[in-house]
BAMARDO-975980 format. One record per residue (C-alpha): x negated, y, z negated; residue in one letter; residue number from 1; chain. Coordinates in steps of 0.02 Angstrom, whole numbers, plus 32768, in hexadecimal, padded with zeros to 4 digits. Each point is the difference from the previous one (the first is absolute). Layout:
<sites>
+------+------+------+------+-----+------+
|    u |    v |    w | code | pos | unit |
+------+------+------+------+-----+------+
|    X |    Y |    Z |    A | NUM |    A |
...
+------+------+------+------+-----+------+
</sites>
This chain:
<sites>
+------+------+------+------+-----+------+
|    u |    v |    w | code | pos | unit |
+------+------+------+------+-----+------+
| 334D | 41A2 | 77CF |    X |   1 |    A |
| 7FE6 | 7F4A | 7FFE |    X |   2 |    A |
| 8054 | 7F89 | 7FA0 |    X |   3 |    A |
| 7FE6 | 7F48 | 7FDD |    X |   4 |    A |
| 8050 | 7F6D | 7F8E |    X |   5 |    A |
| 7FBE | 7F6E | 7FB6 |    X |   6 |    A |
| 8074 | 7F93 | 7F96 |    X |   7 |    A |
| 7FDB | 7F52 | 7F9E |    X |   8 |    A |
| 805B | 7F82 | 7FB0 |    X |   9 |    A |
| 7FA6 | 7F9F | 7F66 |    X |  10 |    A |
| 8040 | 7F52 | 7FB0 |    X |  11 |    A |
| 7FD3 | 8020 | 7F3D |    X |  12 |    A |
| 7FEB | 7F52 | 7FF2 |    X |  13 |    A |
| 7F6E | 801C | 8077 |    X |  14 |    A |
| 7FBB | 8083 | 7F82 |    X |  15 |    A |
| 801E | 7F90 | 7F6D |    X |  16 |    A |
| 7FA6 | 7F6B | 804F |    X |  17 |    A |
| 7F66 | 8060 | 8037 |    X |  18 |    A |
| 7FF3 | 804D | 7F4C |    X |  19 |    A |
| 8022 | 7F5C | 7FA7 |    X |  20 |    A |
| 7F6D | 7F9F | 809F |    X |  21 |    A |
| 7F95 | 808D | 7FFA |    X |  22 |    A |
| 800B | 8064 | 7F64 |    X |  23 |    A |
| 7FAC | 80A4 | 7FE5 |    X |  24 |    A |
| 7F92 | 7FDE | 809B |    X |  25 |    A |
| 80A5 | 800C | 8053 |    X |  26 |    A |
| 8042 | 808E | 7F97 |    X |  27 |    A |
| 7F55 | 807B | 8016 |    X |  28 |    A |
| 7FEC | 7FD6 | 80BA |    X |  29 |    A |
| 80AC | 8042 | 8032 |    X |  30 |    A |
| 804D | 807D | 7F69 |    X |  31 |    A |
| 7FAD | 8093 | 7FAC |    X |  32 |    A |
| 8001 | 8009 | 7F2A |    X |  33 |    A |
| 8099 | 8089 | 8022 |    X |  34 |    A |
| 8058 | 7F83 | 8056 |    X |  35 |    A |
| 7FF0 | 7F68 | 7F9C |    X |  36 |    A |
| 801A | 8081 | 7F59 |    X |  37 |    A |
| 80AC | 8033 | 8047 |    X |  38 |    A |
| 802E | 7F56 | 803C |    X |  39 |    A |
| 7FEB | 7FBB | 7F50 |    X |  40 |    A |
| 8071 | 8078 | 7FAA |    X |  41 |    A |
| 80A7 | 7FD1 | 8086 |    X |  42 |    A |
| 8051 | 7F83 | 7FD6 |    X |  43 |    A |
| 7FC6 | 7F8B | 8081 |    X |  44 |    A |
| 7F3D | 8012 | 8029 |    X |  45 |    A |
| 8007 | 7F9D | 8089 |    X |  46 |    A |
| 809B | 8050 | 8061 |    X |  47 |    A |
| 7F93 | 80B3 | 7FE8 |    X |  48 |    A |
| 7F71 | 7FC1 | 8047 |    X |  49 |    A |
| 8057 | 7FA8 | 8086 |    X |  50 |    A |
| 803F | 80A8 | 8030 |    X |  51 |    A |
| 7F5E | 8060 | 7FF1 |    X |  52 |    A |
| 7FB4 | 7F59 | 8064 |    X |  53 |    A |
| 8092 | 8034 | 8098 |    X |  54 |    A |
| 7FD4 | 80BF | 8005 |    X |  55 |    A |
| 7F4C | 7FDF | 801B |    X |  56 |    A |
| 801A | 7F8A | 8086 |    X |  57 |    A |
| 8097 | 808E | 8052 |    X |  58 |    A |
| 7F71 | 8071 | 7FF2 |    X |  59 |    A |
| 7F8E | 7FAD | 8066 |    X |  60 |    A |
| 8085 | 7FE5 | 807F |    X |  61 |    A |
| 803C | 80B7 | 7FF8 |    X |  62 |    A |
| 7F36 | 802F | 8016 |    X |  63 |    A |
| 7FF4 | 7F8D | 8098 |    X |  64 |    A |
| 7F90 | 7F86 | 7F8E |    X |  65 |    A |
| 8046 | 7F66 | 801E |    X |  66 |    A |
| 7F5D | 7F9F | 8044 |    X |  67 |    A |
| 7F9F | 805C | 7F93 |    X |  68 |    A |
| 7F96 | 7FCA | 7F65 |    X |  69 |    A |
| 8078 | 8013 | 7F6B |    X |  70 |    A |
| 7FA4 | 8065 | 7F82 |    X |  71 |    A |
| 80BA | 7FF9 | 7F75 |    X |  72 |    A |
| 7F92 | 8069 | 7F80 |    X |  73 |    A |
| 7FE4 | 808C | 8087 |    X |  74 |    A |
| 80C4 | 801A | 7FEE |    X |  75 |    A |
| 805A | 801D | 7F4B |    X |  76 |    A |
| 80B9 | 8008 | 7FE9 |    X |  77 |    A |
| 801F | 8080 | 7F70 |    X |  78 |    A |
| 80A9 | 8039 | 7FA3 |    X |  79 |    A |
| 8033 | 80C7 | 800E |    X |  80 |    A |
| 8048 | 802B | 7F63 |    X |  81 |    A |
| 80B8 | 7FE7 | 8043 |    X |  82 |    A |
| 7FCA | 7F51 | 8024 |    X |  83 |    A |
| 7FEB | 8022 | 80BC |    X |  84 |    A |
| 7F64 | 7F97 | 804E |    X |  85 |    A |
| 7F7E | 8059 | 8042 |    X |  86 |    A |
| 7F77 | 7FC2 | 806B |    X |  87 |    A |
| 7F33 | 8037 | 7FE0 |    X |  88 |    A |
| 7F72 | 7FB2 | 8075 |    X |  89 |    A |
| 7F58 | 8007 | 7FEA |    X |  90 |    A |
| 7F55 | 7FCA | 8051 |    X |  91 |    A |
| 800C | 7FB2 | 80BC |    X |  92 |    A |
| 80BC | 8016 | 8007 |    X |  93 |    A |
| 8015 | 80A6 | 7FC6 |    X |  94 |    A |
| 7F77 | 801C | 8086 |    X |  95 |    A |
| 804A | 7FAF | 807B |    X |  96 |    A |
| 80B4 | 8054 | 7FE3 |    X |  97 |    A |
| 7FB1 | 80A7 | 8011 |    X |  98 |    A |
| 7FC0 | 7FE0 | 8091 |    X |  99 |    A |
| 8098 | 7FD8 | 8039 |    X | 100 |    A |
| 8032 | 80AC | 7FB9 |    X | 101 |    A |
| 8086 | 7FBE | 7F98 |    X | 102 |    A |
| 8035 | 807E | 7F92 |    X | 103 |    A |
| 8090 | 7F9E | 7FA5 |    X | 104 |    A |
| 8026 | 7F6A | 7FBF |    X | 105 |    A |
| 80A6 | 7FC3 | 7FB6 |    X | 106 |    A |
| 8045 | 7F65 | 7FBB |    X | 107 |    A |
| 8089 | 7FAA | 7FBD |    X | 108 |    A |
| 7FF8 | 7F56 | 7F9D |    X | 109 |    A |
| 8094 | 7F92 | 7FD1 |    X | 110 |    A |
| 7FFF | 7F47 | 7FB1 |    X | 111 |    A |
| 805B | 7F74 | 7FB6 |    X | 112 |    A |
| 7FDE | 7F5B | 7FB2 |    X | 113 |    A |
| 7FD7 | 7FCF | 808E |    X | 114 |    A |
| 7FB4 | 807A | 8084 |    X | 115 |    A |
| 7FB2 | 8097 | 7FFB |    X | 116 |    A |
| 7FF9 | 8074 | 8095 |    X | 117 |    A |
| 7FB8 | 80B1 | 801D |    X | 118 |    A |
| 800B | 8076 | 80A1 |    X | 119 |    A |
| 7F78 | 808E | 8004 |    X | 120 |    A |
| 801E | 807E | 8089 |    X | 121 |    A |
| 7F57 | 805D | 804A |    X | 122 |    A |
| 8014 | 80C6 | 803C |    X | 123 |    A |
| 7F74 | 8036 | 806B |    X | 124 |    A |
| 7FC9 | 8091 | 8060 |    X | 125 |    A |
| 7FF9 | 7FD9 | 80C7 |    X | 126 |    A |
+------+------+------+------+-----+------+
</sites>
C-alpha cells in the first residue's frame, strides 16, 4: 500500500479579499454550488470556504499535483452526515488519481478567525 499527505494552510482574509476583488468570478472558478450552499449556512462563510479552499490545495499535494493545472471544481469537499468531510473528484483529477490507483482519500479540516488548514491523506495500491 502506498500512502501520501498533502496538508495546506489558508489565511481567510485571503479568501475574503479574493471574494470581495473578484466576486462570483472568484467564487464559481474555485467552489462548487454544494460548497458555497454549506458555507453560507456556518456562521462564518468565509472561514468554511477557507477550509474547503486548504483541502483542495492538500489534495493536490497528497495526489502529487503540485505543478499541475489547478482544476478546484474537479475536487468537492462534502459533509457526511456526522459532519465528517469527505472528499469527491471528478473530470482530469479523478482521472488522474486513478491512475495513480488511489483508492482512498481522507481529510481533515480545522479553522479559526484567522487560518484555515486541511490535511488529506492519499491510500494507494503499489
Amino acid at each position: 500500500m502506498r500512502i501520501s499527505v498533502g496538508i495546506d494552510l489558508v489565511r481567510v482574509e485571503d479568501v475574503r479579499a479574493s471574494i470581495v476583488t473578484f466576486g462570483d468570478r472568484f467564487i464559481t472558478r474555485v467552489f462548487m454550488p454544494s460548497e458555497v450552499a454549506y458555507a453560507r449556512s456556518t456562521a462564518d462563510k468565509h472561514q468554511a470556504l477557507a477550509a474547503r479552499f486548504a483541502a483542495k490545495e492538500a489534495t493536490f499535494k497528497a495526489l502529487g499535483l503540485e505543478d499541475e493545472p489547478r482544476d478546484f471544481r474537479a475536487i468537492e469537499v462534502i459533509r457526511e452526515s456526522n459532519g465528517a468531510p469527505r472528499l469527491i473528484l471528478f473530470g482530469s483529477i479523478k482521472a488522474l488519481a486513478d491512475a495513480r490507483k488511489v483508492t482512498e482519500l481522507v481529510t481533515s479540516l480545522t479553522h479559526t478567525s484567522d487560518y484555515a488548514s486541511a490535511v488529506v491523506i492519499a491510500y494507494g495500491e503499489g
